[in-house]
PyMOL Python script that loads the backbone (N, CA, C, O; Angstrom):
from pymol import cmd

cmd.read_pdbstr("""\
ATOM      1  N   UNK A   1      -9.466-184.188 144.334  1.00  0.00           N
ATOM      2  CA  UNK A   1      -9.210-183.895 145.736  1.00  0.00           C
ATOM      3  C   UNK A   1      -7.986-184.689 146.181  1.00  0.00           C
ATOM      4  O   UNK A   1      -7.758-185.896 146.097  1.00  0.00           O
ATOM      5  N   UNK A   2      -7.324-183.776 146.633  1.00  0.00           N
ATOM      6  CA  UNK A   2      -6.188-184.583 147.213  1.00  0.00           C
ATOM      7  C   UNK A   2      -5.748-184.888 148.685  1.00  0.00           C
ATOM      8  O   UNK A   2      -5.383-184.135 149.588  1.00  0.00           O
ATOM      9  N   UNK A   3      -5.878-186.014 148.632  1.00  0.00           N
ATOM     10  CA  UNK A   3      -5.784-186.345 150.861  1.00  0.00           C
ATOM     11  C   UNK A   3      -4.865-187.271 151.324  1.00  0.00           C
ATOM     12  O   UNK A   3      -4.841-188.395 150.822  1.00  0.00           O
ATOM     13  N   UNK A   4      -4.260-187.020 152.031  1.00  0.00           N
ATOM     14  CA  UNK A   4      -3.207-187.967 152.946  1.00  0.00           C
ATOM     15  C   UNK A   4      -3.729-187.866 154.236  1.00  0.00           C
ATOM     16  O   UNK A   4      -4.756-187.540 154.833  1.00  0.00           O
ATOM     17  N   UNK A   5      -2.207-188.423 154.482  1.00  0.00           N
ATOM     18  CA  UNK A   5      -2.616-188.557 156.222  1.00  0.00           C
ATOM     19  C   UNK A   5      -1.849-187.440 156.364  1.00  0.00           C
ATOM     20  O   UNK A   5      -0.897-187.161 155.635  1.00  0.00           O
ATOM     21  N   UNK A   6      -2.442-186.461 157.763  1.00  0.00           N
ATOM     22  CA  UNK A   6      -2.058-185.094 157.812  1.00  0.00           C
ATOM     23  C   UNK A   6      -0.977-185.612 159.056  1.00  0.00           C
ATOM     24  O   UNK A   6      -1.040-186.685 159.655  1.00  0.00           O
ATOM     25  N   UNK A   7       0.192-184.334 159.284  1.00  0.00           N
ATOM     26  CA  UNK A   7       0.538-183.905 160.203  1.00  0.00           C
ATOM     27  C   UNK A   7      -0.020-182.502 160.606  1.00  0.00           C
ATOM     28  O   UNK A   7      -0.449-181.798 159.691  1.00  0.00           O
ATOM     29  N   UNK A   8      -0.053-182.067 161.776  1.00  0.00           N
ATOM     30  CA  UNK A   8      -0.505-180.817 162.212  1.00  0.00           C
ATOM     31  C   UNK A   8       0.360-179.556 161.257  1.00  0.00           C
ATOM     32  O   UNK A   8      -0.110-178.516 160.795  1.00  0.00           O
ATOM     33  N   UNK A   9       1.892-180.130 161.162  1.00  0.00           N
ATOM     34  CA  UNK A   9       2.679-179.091 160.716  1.00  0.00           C
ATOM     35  C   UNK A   9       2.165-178.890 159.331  1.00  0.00           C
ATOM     36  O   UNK A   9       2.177-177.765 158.831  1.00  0.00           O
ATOM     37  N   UNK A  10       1.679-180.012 158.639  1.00  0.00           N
ATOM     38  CA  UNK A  10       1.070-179.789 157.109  1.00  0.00           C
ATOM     39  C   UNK A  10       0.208-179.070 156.804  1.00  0.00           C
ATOM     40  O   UNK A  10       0.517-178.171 156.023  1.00  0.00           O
ATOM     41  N   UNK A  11      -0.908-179.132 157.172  1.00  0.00           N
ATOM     42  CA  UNK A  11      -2.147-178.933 157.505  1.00  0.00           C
ATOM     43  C   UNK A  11      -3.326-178.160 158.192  1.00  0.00           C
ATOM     44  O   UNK A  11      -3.986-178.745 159.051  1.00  0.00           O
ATOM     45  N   UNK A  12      -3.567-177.066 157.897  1.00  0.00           N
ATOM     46  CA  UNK A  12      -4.087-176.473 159.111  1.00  0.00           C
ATOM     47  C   UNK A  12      -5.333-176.607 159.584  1.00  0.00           C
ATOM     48  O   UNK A  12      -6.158-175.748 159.270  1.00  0.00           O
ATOM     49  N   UNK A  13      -5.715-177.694 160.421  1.00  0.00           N
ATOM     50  CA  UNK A  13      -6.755-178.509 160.440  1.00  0.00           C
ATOM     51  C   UNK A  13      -8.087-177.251 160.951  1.00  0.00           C
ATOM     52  O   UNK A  13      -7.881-176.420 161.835  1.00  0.00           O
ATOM     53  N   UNK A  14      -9.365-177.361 160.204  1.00  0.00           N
ATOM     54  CA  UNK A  14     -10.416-176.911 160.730  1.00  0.00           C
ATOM     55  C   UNK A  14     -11.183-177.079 161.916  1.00  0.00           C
ATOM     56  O   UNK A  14     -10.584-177.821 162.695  1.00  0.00           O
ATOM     57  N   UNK A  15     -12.059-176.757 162.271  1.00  0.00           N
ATOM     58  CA  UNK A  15     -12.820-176.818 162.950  1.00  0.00           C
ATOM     59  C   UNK A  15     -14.203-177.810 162.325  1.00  0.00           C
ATOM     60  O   UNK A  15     -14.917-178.656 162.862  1.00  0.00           O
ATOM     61  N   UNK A  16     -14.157-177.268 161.036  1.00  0.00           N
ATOM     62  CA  UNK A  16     -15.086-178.272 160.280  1.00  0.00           C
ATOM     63  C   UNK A  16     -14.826-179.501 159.793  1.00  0.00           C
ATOM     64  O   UNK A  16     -15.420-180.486 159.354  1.00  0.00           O
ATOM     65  N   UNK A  17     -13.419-178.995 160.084  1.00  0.00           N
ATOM     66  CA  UNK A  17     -13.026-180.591 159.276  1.00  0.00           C
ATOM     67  C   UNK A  17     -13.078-181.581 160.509  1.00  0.00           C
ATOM     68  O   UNK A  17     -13.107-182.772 160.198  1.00  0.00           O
ATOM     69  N   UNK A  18     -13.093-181.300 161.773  1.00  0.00           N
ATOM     70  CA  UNK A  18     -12.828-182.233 162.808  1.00  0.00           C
ATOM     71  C   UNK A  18     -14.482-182.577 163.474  1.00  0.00           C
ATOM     72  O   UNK A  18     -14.878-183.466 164.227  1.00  0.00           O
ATOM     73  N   UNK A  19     -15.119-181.528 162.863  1.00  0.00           N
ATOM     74  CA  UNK A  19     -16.504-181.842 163.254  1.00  0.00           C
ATOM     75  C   UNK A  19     -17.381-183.154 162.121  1.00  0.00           C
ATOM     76  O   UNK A  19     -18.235-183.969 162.470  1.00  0.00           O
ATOM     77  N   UNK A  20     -16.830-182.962 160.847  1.00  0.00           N
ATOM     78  CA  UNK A  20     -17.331-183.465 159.765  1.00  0.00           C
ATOM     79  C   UNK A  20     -17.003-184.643 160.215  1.00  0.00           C
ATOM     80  O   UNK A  20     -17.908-185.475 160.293  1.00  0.00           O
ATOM     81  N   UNK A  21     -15.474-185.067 160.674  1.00  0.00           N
ATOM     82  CA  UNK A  21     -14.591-186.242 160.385  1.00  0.00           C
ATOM     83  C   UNK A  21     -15.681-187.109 161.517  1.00  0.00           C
ATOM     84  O   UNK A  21     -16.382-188.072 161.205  1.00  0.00           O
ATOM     85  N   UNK A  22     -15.597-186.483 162.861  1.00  0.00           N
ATOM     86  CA  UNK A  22     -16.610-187.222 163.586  1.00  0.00           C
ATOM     87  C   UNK A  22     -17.832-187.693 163.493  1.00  0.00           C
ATOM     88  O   UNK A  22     -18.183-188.837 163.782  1.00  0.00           O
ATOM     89  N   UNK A  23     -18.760-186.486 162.933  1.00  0.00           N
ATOM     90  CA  UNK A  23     -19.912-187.235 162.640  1.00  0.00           C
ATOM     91  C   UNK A  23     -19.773-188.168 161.169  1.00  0.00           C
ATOM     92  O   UNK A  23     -20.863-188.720 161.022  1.00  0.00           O
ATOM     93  N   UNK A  24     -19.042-188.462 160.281  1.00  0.00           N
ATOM     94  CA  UNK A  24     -18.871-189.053 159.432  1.00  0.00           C
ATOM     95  C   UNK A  24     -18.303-190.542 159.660  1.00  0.00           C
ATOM     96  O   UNK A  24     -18.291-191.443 158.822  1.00  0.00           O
ATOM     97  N   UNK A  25     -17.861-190.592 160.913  1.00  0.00           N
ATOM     98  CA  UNK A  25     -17.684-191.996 161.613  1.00  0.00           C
ATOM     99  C   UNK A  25     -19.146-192.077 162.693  1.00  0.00           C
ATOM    100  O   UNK A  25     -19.486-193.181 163.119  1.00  0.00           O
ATOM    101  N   UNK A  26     -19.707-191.189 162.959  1.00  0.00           N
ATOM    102  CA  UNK A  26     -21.160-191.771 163.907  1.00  0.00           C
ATOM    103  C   UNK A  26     -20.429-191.870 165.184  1.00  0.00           C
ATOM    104  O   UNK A  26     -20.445-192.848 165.932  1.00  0.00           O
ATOM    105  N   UNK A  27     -19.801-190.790 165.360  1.00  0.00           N
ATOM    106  CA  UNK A  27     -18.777-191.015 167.030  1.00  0.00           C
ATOM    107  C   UNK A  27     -19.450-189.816 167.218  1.00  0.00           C
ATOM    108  O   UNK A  27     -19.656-188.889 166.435  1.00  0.00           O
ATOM    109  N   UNK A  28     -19.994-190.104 169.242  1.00  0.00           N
ATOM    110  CA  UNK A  28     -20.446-188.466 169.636  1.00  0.00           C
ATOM    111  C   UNK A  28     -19.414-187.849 170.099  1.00  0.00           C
ATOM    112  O   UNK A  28     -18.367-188.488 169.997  1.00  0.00           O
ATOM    113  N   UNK A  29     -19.323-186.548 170.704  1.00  0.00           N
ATOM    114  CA  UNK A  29     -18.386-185.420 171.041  1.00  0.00           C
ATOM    115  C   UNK A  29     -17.650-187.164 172.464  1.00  0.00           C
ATOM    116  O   UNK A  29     -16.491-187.573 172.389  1.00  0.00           O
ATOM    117  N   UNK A  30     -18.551-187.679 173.348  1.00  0.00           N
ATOM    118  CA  UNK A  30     -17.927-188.048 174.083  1.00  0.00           C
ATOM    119  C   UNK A  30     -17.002-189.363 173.698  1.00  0.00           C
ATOM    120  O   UNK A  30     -16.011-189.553 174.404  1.00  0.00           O
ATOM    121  N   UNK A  31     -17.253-190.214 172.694  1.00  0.00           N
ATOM    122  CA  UNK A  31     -17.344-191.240 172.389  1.00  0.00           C
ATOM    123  C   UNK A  31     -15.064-190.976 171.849  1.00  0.00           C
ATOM    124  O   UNK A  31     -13.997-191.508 172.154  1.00  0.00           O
ATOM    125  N   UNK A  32     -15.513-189.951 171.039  1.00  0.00           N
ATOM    126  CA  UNK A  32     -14.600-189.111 170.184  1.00  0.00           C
ATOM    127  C   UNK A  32     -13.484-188.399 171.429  1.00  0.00           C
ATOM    128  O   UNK A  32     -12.332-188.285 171.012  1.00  0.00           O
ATOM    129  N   UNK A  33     -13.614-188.137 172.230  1.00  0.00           N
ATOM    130  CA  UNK A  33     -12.859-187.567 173.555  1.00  0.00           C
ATOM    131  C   UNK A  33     -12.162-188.653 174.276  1.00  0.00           C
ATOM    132  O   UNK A  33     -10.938-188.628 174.408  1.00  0.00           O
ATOM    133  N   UNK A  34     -13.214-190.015 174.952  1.00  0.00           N
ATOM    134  CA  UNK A  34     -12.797-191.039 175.679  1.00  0.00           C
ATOM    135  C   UNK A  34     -11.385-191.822 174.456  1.00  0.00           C
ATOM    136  O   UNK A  34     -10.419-192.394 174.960  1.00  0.00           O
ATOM    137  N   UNK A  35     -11.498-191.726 173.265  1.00  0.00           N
ATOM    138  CA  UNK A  35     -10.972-192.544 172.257  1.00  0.00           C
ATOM    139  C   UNK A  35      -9.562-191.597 172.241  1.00  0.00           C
ATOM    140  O   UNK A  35      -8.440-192.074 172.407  1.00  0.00           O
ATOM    141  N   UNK A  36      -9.805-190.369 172.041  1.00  0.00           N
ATOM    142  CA  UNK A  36      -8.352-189.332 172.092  1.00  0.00           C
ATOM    143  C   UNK A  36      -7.849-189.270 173.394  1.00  0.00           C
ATOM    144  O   UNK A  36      -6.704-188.914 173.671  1.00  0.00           O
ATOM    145  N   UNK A  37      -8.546-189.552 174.042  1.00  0.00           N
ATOM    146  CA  UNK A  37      -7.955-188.895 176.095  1.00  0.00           C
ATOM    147  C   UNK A  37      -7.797-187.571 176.328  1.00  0.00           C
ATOM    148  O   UNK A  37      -7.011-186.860 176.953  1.00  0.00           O
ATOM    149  N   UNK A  38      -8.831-187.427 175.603  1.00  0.00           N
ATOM    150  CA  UNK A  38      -8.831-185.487 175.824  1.00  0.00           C
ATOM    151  C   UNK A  38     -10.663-185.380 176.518  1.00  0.00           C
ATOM    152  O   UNK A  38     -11.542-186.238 176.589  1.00  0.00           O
ATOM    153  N   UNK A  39     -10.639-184.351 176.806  1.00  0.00           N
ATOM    154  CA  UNK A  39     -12.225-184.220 177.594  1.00  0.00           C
ATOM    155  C   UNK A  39     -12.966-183.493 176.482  1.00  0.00           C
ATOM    156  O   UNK A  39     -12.617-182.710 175.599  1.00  0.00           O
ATOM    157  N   UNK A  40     -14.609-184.278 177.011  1.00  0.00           N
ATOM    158  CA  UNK A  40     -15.562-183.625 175.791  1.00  0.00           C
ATOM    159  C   UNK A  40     -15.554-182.216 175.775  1.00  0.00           C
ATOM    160  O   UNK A  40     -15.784-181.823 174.631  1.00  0.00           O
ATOM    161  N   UNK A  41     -15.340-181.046 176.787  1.00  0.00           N
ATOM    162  CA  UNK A  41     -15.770-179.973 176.378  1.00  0.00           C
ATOM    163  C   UNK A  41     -14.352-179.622 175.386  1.00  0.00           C
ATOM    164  O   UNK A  41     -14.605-178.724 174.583  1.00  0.00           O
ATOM    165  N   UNK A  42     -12.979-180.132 175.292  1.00  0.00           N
ATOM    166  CA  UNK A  42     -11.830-180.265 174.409  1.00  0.00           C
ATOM    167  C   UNK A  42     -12.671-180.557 173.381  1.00  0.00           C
ATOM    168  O   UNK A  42     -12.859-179.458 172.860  1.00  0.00           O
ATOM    169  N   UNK A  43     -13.329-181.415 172.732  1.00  0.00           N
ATOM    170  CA  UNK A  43     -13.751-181.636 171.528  1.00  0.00           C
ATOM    171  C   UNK A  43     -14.735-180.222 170.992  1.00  0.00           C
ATOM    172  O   UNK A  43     -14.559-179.503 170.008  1.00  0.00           O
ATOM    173  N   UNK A  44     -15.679-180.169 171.926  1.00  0.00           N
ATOM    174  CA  UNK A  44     -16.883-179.154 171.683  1.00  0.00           C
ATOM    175  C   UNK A  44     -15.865-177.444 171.441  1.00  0.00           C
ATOM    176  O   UNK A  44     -16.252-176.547 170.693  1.00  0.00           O
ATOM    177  N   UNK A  45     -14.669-177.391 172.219  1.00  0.00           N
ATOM    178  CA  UNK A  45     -13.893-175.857 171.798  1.00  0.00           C
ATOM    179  C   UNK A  45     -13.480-176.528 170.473  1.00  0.00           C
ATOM    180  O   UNK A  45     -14.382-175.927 169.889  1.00  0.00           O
ATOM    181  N   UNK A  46     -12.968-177.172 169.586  1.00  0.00           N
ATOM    182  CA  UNK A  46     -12.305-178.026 168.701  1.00  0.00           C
ATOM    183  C   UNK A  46     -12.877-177.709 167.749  1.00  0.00           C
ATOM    184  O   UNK A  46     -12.351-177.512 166.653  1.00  0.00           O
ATOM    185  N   UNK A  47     -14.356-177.580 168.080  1.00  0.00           N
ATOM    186  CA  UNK A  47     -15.328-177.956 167.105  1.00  0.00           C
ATOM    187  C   UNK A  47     -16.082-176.222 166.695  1.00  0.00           C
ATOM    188  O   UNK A  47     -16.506-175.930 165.577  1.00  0.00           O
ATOM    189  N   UNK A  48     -16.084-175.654 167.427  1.00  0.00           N
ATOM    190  CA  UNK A  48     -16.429-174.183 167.722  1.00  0.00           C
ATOM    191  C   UNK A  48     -16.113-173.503 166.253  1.00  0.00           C
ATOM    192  O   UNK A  48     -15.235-174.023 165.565  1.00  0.00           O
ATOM    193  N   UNK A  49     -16.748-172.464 165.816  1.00  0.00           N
ATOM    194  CA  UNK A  49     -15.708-171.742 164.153  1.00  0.00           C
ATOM    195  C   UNK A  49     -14.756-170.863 164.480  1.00  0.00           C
ATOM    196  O   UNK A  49     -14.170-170.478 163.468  1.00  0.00           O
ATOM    197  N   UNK A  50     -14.198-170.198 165.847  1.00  0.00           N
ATOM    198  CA  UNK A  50     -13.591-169.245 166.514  1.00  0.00           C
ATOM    199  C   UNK A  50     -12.418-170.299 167.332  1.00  0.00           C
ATOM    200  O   UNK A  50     -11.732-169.783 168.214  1.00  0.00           O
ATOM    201  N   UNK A  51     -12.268-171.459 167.071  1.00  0.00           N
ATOM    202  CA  UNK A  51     -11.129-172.021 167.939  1.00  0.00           C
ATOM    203  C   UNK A  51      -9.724-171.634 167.609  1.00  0.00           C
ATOM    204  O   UNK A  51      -9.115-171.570 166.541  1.00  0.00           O
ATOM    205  N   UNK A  52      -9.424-171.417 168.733  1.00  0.00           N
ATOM    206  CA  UNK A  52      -7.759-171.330 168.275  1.00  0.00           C
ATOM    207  C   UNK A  52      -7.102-172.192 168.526  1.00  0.00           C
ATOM    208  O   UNK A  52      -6.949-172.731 169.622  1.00  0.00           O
ATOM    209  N   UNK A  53      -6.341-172.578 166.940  1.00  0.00           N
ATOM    210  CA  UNK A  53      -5.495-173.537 166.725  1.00  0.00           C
ATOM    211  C   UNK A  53      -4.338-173.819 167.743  1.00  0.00           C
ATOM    212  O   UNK A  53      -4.080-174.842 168.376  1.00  0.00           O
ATOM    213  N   UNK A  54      -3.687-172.534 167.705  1.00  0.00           N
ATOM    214  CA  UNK A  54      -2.743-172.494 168.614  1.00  0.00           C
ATOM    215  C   UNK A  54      -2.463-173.282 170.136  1.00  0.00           C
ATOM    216  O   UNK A  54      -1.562-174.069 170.426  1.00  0.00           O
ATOM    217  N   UNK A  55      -3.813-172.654 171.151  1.00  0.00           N
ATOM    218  CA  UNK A  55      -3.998-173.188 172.251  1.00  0.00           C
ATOM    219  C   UNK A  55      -4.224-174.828 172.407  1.00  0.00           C
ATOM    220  O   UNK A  55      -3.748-175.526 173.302  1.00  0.00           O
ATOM    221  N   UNK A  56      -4.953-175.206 171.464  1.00  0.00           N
ATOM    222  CA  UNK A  56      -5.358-176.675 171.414  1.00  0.00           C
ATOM    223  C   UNK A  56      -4.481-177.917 170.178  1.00  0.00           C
ATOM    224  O   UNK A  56      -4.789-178.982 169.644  1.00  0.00           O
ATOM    225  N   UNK A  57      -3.338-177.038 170.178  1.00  0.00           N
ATOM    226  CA  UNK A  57      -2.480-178.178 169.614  1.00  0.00           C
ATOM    227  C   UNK A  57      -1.921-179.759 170.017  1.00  0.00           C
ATOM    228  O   UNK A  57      -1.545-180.693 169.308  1.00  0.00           O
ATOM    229  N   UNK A  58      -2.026-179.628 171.199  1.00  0.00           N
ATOM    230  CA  UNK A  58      -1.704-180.706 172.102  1.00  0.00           C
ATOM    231  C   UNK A  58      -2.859-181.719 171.682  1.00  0.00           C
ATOM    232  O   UNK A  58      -2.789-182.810 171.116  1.00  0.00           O
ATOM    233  N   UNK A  59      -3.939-180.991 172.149  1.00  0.00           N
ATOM    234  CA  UNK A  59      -4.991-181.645 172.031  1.00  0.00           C
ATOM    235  C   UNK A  59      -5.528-181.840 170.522  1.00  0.00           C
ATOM    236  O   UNK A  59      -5.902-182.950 170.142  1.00  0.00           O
ATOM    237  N   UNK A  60      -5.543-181.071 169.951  1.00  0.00           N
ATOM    238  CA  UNK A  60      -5.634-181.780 168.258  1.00  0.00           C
ATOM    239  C   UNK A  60      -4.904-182.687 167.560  1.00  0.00           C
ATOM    240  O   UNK A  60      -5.283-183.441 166.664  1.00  0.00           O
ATOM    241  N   UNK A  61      -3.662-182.534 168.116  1.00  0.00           N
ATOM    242  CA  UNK A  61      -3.034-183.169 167.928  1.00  0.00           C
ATOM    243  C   UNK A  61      -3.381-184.908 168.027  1.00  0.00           C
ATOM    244  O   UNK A  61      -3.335-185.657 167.052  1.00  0.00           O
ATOM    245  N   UNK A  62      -3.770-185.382 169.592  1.00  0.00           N
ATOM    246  CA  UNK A  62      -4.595-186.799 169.766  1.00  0.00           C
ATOM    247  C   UNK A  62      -5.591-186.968 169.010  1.00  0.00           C
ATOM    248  O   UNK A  62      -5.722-188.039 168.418  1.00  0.00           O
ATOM    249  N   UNK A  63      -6.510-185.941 168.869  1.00  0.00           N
ATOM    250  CA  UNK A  63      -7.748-185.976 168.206  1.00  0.00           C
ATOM    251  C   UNK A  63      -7.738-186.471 166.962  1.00  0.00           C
ATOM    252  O   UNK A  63      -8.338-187.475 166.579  1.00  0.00           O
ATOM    253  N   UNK A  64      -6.805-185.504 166.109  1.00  0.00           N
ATOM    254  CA  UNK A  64      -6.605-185.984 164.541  1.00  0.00           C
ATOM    255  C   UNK A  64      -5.763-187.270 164.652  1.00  0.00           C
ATOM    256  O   UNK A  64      -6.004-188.032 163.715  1.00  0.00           O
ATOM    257  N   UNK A  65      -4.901-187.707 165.468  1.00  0.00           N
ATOM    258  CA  UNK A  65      -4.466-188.996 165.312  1.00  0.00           C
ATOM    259  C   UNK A  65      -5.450-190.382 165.845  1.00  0.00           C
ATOM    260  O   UNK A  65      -5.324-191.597 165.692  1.00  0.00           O
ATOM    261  N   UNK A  66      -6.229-189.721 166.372  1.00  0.00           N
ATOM    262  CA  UNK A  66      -7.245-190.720 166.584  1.00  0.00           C
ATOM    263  C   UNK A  66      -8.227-190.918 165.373  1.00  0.00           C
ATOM    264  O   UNK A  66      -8.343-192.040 164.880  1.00  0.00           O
ATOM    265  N   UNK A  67      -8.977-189.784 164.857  1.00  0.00           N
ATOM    266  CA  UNK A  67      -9.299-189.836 163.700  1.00  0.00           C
ATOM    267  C   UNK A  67      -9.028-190.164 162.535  1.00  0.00           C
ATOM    268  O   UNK A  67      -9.969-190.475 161.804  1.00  0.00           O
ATOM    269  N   UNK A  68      -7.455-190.195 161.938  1.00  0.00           N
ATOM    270  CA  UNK A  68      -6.821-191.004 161.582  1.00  0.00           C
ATOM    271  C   UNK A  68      -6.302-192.782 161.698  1.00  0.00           C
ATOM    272  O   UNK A  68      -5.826-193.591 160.902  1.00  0.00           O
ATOM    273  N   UNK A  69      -6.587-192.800 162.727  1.00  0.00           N
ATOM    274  CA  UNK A  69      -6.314-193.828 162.998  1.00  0.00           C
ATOM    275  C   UNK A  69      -7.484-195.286 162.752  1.00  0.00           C
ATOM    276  O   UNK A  69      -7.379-196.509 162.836  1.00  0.00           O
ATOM    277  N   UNK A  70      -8.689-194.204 162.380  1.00  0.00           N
ATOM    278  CA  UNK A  70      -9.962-194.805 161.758  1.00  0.00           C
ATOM    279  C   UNK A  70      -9.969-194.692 160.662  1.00  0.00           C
ATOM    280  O   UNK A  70     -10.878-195.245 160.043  1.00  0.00           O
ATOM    281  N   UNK A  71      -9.071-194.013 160.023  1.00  0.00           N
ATOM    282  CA  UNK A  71      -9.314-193.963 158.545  1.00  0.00           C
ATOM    283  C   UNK A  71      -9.356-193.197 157.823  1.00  0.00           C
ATOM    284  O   UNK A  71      -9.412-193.341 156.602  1.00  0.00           O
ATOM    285  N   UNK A  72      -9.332-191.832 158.668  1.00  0.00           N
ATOM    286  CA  UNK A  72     -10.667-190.583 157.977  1.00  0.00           C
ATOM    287  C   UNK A  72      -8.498-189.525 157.556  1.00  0.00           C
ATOM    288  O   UNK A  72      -7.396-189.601 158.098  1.00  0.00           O
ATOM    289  N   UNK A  73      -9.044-188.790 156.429  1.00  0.00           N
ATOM    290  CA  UNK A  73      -7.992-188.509 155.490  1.00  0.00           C
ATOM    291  C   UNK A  73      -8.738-186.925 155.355  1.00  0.00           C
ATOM    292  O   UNK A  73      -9.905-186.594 155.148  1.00  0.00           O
ATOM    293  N   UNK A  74      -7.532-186.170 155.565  1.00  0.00           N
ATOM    294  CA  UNK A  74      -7.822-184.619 155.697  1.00  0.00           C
ATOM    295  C   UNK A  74      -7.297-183.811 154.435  1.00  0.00           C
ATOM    296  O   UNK A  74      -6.129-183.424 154.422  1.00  0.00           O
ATOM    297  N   UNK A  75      -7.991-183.605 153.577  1.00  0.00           N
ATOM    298  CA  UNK A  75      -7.733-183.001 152.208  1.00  0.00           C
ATOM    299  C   UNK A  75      -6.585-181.599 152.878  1.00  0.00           C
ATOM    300  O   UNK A  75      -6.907-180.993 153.900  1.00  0.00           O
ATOM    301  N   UNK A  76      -5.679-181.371 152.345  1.00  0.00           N
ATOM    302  CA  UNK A  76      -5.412-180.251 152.271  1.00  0.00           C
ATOM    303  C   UNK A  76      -6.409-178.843 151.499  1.00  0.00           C
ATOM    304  O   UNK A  76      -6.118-177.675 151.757  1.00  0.00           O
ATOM    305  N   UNK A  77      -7.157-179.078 150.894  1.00  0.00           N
ATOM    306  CA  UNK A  77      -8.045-178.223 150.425  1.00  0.00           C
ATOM    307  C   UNK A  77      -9.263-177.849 151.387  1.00  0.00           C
ATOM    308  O   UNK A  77     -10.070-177.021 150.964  1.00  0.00           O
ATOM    309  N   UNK A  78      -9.465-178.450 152.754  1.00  0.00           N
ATOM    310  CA  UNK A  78     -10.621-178.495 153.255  1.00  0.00           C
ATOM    311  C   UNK A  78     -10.998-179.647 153.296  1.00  0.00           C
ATOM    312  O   UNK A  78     -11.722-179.794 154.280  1.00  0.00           O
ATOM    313  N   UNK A  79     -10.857-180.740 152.613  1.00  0.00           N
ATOM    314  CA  UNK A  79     -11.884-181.872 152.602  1.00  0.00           C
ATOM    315  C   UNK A  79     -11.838-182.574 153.340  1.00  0.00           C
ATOM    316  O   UNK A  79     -10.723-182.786 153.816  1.00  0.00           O
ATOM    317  N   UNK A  80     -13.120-183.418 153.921  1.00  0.00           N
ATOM    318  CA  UNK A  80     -12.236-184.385 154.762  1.00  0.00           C
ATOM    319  C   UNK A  80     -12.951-186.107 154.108  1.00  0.00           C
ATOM    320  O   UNK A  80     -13.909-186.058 153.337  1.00  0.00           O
ATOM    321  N   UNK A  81     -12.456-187.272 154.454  1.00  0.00           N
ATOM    322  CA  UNK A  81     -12.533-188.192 153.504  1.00  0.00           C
ATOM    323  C   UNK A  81     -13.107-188.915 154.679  1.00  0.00           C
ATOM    324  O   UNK A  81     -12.872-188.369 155.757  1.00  0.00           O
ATOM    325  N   UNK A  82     -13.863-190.107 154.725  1.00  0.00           N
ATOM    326  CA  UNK A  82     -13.835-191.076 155.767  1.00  0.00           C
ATOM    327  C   UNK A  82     -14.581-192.145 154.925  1.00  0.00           C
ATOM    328  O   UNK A  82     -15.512-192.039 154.127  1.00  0.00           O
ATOM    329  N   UNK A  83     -13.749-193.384 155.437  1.00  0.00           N
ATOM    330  CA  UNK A  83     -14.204-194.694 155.169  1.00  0.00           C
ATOM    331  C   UNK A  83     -15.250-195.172 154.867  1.00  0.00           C
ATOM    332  O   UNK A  83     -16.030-195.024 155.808  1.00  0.00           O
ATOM    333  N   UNK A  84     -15.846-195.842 153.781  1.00  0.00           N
ATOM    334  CA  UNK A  84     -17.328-196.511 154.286  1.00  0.00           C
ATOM    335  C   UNK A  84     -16.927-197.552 155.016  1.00  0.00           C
ATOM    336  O   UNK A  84     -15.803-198.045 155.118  1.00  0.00           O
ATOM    337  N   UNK A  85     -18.230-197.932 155.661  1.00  0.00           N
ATOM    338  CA  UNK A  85     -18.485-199.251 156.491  1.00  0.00           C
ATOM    339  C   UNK A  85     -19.046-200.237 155.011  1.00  0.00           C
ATOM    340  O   UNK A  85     -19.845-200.007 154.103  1.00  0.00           O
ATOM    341  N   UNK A  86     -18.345-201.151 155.287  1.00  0.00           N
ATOM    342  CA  UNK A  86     -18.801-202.067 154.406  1.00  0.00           C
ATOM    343  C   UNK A  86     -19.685-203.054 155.603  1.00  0.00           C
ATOM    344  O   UNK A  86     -19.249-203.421 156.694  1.00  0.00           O
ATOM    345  N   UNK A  87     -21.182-203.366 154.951  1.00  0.00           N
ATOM    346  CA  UNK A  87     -21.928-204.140 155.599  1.00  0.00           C
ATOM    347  C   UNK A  87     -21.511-205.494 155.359  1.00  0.00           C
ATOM    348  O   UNK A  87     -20.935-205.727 154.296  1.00  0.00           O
ATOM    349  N   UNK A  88     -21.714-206.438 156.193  1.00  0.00           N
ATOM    350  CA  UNK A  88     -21.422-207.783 155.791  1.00  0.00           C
ATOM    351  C   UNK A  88     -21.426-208.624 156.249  1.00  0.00           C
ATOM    352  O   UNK A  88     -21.125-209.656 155.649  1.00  0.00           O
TER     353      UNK A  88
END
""", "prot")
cmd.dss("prot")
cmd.show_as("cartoon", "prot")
cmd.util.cbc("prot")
cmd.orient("prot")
């Protein structure tokens, strides 16, 4: 599997992949919104299987850089990667 850090132009980010990436950090729809500065029902269209990319670029745009910015790595194949928590 191969993953970097995405740009939007790279990448054509899912709907699953932005749903996965969140619950894979344990962030809720609001938690995940207040952190991007976009509003929860922005996350919940984001997250939808019918979203269009197009309209919510702005806003995916924060989103995936926020998500990124935790760690989490967007396969170009679909995948999406996120950090463990190391206990300690």
């Amino acid at each position: 599997m191969q993953t970097r850090k995405s740009t939007m132009m790279e990448i054509n980010m899912t709907p699953a992949q932005i749903e996965a990436a969140r619950v894979g950090l344990k962030m809720t729809r609001a938690e995940l919104a207040k952190a991007a500065m976009v509003s929860e029902a922005t996350i919940l269209r984001m997250e939808k299987p019918k979203a269009k990319a197009s309209s919510l670029s702005r806003n995916r745009d924060k989103v995936v850089a926020e998500l990124e910015s935790r760690g989490v790595e967007f396969g170009e194949d679909g995948s999406v990667r996120v950090p463990t928590q190391n206990a300690g």
